[in-house]
Structures are given as C-alpha cells and as structure tokens.
VEXBA-993928 format. One record per residue (C-alpha): residue in three letters; x, y, z. Coordinates in Angstrom, 1 decimal. Example, Ala and Ser with C-alpha at 12.3 -4.5 7.8 and 13.67 -1.06 7.14 Angstrom:
BEGIN
ATOM  resn       X       Y       Z
ATOM   ALA    12.3    -4.5     7.8
ATOM   SER    13.7    -1.1     7.1
# end
This chain:
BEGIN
ATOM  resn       X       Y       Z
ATOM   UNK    95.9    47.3    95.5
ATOM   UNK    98.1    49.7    97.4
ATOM   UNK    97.9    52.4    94.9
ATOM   UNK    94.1    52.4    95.6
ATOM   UNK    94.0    52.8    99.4
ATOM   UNK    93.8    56.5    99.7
ATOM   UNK    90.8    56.7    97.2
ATOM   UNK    89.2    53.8    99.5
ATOM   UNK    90.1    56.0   102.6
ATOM   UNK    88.5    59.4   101.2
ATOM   UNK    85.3    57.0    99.6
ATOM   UNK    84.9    55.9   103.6
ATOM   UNK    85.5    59.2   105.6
ATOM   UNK    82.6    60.6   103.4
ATOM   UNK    80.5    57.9   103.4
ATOM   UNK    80.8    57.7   107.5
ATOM   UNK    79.7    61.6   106.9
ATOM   UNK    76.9    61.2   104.4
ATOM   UNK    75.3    57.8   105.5
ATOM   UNK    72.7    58.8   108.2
ATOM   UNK    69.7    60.1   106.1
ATOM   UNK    68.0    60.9   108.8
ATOM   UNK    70.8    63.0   110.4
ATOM   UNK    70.2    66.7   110.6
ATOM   UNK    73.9    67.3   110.0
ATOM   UNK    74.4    64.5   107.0
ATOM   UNK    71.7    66.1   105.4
ATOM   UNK    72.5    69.8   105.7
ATOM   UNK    76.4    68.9   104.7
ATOM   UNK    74.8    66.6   101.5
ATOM   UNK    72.5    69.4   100.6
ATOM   UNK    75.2    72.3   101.4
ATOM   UNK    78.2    69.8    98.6
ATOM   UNK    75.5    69.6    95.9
ATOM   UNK    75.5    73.6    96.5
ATOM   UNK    79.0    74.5    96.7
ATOM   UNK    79.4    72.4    93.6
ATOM   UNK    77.4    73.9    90.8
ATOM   UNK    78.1    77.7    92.6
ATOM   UNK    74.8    78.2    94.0
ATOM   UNK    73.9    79.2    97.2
ATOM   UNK    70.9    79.5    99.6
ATOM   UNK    70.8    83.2   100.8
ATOM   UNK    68.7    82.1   104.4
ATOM   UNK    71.4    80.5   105.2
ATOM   UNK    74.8    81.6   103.4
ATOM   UNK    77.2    81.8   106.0
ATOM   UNK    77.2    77.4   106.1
ATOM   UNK    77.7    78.0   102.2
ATOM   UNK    80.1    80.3   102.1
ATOM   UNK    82.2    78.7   105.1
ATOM   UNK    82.6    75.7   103.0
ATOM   UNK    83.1    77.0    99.8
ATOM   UNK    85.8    80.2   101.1
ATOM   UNK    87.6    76.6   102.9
ATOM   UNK    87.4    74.5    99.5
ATOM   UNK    89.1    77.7    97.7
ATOM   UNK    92.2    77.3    99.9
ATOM   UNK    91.9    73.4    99.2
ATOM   UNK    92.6    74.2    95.8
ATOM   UNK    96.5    73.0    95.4
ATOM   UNK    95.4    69.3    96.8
ATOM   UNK    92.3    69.3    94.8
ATOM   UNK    94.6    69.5    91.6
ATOM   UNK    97.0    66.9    93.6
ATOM   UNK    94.1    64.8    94.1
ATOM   UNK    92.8    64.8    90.3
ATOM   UNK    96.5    64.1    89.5
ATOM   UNK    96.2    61.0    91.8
ATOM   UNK    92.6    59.9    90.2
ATOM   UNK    93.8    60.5    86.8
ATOM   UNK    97.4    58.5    87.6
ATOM   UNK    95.2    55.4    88.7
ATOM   UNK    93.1    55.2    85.8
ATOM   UNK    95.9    55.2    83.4
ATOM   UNK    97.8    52.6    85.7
ATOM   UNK   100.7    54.7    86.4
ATOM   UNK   102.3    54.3    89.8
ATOM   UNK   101.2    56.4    92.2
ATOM   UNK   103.4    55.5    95.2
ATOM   UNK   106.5    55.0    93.8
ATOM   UNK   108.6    53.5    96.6
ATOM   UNK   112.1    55.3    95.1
ATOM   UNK   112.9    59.3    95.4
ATOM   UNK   110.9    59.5    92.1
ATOM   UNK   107.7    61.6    92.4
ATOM   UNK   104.5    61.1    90.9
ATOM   UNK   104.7    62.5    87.7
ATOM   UNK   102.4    65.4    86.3
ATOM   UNK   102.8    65.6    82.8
ATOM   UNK    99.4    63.9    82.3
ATOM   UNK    96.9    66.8    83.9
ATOM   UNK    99.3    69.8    82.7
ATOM   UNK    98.5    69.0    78.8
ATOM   UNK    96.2    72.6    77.7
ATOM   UNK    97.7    73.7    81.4
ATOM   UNK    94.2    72.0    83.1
ATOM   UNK    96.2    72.0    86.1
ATOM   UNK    96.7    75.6    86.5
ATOM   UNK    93.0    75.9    85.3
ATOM   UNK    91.5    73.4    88.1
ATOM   UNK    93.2    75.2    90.7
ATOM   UNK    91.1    77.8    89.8
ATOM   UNK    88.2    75.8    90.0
ATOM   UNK    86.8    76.9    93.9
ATOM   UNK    87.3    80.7    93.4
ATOM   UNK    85.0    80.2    89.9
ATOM   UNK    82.5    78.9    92.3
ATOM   UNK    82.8    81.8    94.7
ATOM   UNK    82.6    84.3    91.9
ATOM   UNK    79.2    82.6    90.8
ATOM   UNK    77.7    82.7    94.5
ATOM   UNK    78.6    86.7    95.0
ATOM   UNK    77.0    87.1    91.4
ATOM   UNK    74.0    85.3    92.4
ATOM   UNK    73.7    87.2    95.7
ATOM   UNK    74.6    90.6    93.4
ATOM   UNK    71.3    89.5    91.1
ATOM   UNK    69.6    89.1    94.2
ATOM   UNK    69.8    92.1    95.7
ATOM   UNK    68.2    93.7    92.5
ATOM   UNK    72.0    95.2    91.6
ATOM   UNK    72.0    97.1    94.9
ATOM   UNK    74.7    95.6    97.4
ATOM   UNK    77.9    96.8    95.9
ATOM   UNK    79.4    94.2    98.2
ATOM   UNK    78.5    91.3    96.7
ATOM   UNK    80.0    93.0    94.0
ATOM   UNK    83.0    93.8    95.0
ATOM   UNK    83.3    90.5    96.0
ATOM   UNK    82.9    89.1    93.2
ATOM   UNK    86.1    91.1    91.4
ATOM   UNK    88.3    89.9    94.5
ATOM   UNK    87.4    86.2    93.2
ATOM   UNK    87.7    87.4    89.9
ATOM   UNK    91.6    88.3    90.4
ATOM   UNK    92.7    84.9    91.3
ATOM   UNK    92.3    84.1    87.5
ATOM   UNK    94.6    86.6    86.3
ATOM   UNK    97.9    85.1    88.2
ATOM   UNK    96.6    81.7    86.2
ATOM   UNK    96.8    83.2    82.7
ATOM   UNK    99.9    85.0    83.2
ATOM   UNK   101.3    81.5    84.0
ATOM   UNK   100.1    79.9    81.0
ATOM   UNK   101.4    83.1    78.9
ATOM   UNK   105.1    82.7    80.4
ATOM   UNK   104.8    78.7    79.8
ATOM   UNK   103.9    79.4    76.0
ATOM   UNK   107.2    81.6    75.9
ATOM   UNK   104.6    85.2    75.2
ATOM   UNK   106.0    86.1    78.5
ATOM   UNK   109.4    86.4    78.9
ATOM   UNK   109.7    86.9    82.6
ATOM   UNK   107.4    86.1    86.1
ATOM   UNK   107.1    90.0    85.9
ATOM   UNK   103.0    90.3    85.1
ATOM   UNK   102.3    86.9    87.3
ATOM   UNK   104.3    88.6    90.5
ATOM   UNK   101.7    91.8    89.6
ATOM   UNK    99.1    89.9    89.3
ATOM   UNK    99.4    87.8    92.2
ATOM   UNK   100.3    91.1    94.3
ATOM   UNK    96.6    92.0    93.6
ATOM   UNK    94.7    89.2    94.4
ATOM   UNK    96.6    88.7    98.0
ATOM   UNK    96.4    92.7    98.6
ATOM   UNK    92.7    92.9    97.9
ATOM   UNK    92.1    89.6    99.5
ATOM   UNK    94.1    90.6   102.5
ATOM   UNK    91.7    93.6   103.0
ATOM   UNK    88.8    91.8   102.5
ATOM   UNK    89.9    89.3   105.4
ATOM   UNK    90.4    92.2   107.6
ATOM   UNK    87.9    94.5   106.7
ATOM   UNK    84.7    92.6   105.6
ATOM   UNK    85.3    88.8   106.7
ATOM   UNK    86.7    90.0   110.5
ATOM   UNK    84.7    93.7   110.4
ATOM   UNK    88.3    95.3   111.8
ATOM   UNK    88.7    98.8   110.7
ATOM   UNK    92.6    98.0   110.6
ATOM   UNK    92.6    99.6   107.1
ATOM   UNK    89.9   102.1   107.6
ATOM   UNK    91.3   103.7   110.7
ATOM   UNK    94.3   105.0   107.9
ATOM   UNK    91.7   104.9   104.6
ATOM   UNK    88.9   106.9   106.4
ATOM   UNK    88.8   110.7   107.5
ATOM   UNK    86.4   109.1   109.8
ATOM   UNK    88.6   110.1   113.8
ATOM   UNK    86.1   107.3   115.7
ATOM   UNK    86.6   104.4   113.9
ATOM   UNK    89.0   101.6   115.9
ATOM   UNK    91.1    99.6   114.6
ATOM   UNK    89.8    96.5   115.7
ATOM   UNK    85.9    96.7   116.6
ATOM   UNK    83.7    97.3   119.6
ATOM   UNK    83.0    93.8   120.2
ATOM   UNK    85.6    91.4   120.6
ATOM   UNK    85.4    87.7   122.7
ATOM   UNK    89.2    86.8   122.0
ATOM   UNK    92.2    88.6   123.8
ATOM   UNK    93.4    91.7   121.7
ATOM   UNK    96.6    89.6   121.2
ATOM   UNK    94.6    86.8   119.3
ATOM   UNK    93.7    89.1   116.7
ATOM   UNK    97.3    90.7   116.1
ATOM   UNK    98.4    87.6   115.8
ATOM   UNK    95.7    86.5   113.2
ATOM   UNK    96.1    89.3   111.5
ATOM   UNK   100.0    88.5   111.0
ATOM   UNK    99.3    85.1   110.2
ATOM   UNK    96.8    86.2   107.6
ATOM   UNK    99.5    88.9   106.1
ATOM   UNK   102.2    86.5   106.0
ATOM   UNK   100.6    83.6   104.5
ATOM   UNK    98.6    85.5   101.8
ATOM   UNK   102.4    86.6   100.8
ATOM   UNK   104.3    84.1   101.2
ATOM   UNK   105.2    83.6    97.4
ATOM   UNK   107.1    87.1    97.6
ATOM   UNK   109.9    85.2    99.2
ATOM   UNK   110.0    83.1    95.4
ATOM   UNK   110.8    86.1    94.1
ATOM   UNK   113.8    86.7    96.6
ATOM   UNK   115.4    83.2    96.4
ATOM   UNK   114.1    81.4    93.1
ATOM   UNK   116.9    81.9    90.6
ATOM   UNK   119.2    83.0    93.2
ATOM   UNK   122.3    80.1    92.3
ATOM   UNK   124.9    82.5    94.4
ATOM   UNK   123.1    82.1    97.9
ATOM   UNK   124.1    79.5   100.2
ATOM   UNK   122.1    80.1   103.0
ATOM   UNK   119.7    77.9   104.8
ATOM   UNK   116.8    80.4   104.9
ATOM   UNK   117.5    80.5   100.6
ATOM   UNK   117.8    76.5   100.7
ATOM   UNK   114.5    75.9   102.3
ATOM   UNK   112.2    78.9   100.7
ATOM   UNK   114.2    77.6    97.1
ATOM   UNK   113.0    73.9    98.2
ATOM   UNK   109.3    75.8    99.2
ATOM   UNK   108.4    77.0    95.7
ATOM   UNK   110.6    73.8    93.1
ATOM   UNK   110.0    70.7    95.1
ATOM   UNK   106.7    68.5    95.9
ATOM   UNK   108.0    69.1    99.4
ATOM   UNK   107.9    72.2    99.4
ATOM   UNK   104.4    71.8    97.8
ATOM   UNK   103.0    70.4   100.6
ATOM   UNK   104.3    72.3   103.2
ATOM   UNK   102.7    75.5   101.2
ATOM   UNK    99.2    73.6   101.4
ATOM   UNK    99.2    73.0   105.3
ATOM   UNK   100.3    76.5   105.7
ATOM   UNK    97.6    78.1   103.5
ATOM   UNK    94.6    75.1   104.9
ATOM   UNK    95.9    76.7   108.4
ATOM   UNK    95.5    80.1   107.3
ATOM   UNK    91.9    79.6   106.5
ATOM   UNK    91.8    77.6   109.8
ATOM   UNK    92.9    80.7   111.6
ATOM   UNK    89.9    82.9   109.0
ATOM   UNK    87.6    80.4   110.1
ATOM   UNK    87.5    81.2   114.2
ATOM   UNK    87.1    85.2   113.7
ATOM   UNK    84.6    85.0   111.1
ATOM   UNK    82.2    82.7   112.7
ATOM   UNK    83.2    85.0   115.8
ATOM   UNK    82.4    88.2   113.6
ATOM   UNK    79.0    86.5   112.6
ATOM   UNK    77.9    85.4   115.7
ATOM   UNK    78.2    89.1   117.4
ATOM   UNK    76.3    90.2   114.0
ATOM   UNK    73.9    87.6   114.9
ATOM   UNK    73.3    88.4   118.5
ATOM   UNK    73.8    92.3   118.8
ATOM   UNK    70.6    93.4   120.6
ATOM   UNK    70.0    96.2   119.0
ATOM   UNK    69.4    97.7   115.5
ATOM   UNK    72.9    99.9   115.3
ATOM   UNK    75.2    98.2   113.4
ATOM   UNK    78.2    98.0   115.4
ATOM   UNK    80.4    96.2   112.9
ATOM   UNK    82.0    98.0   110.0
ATOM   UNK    80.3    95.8   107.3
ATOM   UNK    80.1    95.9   103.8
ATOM   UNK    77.0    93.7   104.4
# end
C-alpha cells in the first residue's frame, strides 16, 4: 500500500483543484489541461495557455520520473526500495521512450506556435520562429539515442546540439518573453535602444539577477562536459557537478534548479504582459516580436 501513496497524493491535490464545477478558476484550469494536452490553444486568451504549457516544458525530467513510477507500480516492482538501491529504469528506456517523453511538452509548444503561425494567415514570423526554438530541443534527444546505439562515438553532436537550443532559448527569454533589448543593444545599429526597457516595476537589480539565473541554469550541463569523465580530479566542486549529471541525486537537484528557473521566467513575463496590457497608448514600448 505504501508504494501507492504518492499516486493517491497527486489523484487528491488535483481533485481538490478540479472539484468545484462551479468555480471560475476549476473551470478555466480544466478547460486550460484539456488544451495544453492535445497542443491547442485559445488565441483570446494565450498567455494562461502558454504560462502553463512553457511551465510543463521544464517539468519535463519528473514527468518521465513520474511515468517511471506509474509504469513501476503496474508491473509490481518496488518503488520505494527502503536500501541504497534506486528505482530501476530499464523498463521506460526500451526504444529510448524515456528520452522521447521528455520531449513530450516542447512537442506541445511547437504545435501551439504552429497553430498561432496558421492563424495569422503565415504572417507573424514570430510564431515562427518560435516554433524552430521548440523545434531544437529534439535534436539534443536524437543525438542521445545515436551515441546509445554506438553511431555516435562521442557526446560531440549532443554538446552542439544542446548549445543551440539553450543559446536560442536564452535569447528568446531575454528578448521576446522579458522584451529586454539586452541582445539588441549589441545586435542592432539601432543607438536608442536600452538594454533593459522603458518600463520596469522591479529594482534594476532584480532583473540582473534574473537574467543570470536564466544564463546559468539554461547552461548548466556545460559543467558535464568539464567534470564527467574527468577520473584525475579530486576536487569537491568536480565531486558534486560529477554526482549532478550520473546520480538520481544529482537528478533531482537539476529538476528543482530548472522548475526554479521557470519560477524566476514566470514573475517578469507576467510583469512584461501586464505593462503590454496596460500601456495607455498605441506606441509600442516594448521590443516585441509580438
């Protein structure tokens, strides 16, 4: 009965958050799942879609831990082994599915910006553009697969790969999501555009600092490709990013970090919305792709 208690937890929490019909909020969250989940969205009101969906893309690590838990309970295995012995995997990584399910939220993504691309008649770019940043987050999948089926001999193409989906999703974050011209100001002959923007309701400091965070965290697997492998090093800061990327530890430290850089995403792009929402006037004073 143990082994069952998390499901029963998770089956509660959303049925506390689904059960009131007659609840504005139950019903816009039910309606806004049923969404998110077959990659649609509802254009008078995308920002609530694409807040939730953009947040279940960086849930995507504990969503494959989660169907390794499900899957673990209905073929009895143990799934809180009271020894050092972790859960095993072997039973969701037959054809690599979970490599493929992690890429399950950022498939949704790409179908919402493709939708919103179709809607537009083909003429926001943007949505386009979008679309190809989702679009690279498969690439760093199948080089995976390819080194695990011995075509690749090295981590070479999955280190590229991976350097382009975090580079262009890094500039996206800054650029489109926050409406900073952080990359502009250096991109753009243009001499009046500011780094930040012309509107801001945080201190100047809160957005530095966000703007690290978001850096940091989007490259944090660089620091694999420092310490992995390295048998020679005997340092702590090697010991702890080596324990980071090879144990389940390390696992879930990775998914608190990353939920808590979408956290941090989460403040300055409702903040970035909401002066979109109430500027007064018809100049647009963000720099916006939208």
């Amino acid at each position: 009965m143990i082994h069952w208690l998390p499901l029963i937890s998770i089956i509660i929490t959303f049925f506390i958050l689904l059960k009131d019909k007659s609840s504005v909020v139950s019903q816009r969250l039910s309606q806004t799942i049923k969404r998110v989940i077959k990659g649609s969205i509802d254009v008078s009101i995308r920002n609530n879609d694409i807040l939730l969906t953009d947040t279940f893309t960086s849930y995507n690590k504990v969503l494959v831990d989660f169907l390794i838990y499900i899957s673990a309970l209905i073929l009895g295995m143990p799934t809180l082994p009271t020894g050092p012995r972790e859960l095993s995997k072997s039973h969701l990584q037959v054809f690599n599915l979970d490599l493929l399910l992690a890429n399950f939220p950022s498939f949704l993504r790409l179908k919402q910006c493709l939708k919103e691309y179709n809607q537009s008649n083909r003429q926001n770019i943007a949505h386009l553009l979008n679309a190809i940043k989702y679009s690279t987050a498969f690439f760093p999948t199948f080089a995976m697969i390819l080194f695990k089926n011995g075509v690749f001999k090295t981590l070479g193409c999955w280190y590229f790969f991976t350097f382009v989906n975090s580079a262009y999703s890094l500039y996206w974050d800054i650029t489109n999501d926050w409406n900073f011209g952080f990359f502009l100001k250096f991109l753009s002959n243009k001499p009046n555009i500011k780094i930040l923007r012309n509107k801001l309701l945080y201190a100047k400091t809160a957005y530095i600092v966000a703007i690290l965070i978001d850096t940091q965290l989007r490259f944090i697997w660089i620091y694999r490709l420092f310490y992995v492998g390295d048998a020679v090093s005997e340092s702590s800061t090697a010991k702890f990013f080596i324990m980071l990327f090879t144990t389940e530890k390390g696992n879930f430290i990775l998914e608190i970090l990353e939920i808590f850089r979408r956290w941090v995403w989460v403040f300055l792009k409702v903040e970035t919305e909401y002066i979109k929402m109430s500027s007064e006037s018809n100049v647009i004073e963000l720099q916006n792709f939208d």
